[in-house]
C-alpha positions in Angstrom: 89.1 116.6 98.9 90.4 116.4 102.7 92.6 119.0 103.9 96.3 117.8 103.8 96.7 118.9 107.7 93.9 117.0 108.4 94.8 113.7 106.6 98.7 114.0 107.7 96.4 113.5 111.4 95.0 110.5 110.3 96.3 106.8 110.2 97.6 106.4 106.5 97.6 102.5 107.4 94.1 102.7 106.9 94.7 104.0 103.2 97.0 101.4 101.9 94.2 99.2 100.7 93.5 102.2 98.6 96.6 102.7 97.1 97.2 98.4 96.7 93.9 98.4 94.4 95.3 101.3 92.5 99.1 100.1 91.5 100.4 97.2 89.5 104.2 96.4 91.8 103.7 95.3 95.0 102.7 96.7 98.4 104.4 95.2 101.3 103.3 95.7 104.6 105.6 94.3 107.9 102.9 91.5 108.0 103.8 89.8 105.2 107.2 87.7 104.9 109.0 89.3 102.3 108.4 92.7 104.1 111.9 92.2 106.6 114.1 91.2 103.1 112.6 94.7 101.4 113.0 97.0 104.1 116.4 96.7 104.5 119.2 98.5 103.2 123.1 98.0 102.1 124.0 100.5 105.5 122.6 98.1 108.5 122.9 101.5 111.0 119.6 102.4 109.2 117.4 99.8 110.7 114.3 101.5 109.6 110.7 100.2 109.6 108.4 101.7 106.9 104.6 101.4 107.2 104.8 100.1 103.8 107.1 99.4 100.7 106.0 100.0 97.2 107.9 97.7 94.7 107.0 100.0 91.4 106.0 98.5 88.2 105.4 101.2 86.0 105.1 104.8 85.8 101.8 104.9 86.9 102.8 102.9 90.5 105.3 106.1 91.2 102.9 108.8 89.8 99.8 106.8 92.7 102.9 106.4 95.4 103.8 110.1 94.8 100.2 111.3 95.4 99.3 108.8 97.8 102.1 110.3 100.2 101.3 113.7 99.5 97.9 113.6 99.9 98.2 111.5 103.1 101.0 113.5 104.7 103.4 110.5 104.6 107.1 110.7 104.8 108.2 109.4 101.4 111.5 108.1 100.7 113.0 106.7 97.4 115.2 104.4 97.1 116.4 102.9 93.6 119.7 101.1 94.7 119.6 101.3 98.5 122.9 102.5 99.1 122.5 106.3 100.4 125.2 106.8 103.0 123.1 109.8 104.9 119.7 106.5 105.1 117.6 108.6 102.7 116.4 105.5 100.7 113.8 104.5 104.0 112.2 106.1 106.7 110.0 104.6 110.0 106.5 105.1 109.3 106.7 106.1 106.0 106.5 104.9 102.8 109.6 103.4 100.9 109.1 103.7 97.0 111.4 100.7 95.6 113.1 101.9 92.1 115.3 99.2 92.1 112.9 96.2 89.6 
């Protein structure tokens, strides 16, 4: 296994395939449509812009988003209602684990 200081160098974008093939939900990425609805939350001051969204389906989609962030030294934020007042349910170049189906 690669070095977590050495991955969190890397591109994670080139990952995401990866992790698509292994979860059920959906993977958005900002080039698809539905990406600009997902990303945003109920505070518009947090205008963020994740590398991807995860849409869970299961436990097994949060268990492979969980590891896929960790091992890849990606900023990881959860969001299950998107109403955090501090902006903790996104990030910018991270990955946003959508609780909310």
């Amino acid at each position: 296994m690669t070095d977590v200081a050495e991955r969190a160098a890397q591109d994670p974008a080139q990952d995401l395939e990866q992790l698509k093939g292994r979860i059920e939900g959906k993977l958005l990425t900002d080039s698809m449509p539905e990406y600009e609805q997902a990303r945003m939350v109920a505070d518009l001051t947090f205008n963020k812009r994740p590398l991807a969204i995860v849409k869970a389906a299961s436990v097994e989609d949060v268990v492979e988003t969980i590891g896929f962030a960790r091992d890849t030294g990606t900023t990881l934020a959860v969001r299950s209602g998107g109403h955090s007042v501090a902006g903790h349910s996104t990030c910018d170049r991270g990955i946003v684990l959508d609780l909310s189906g």
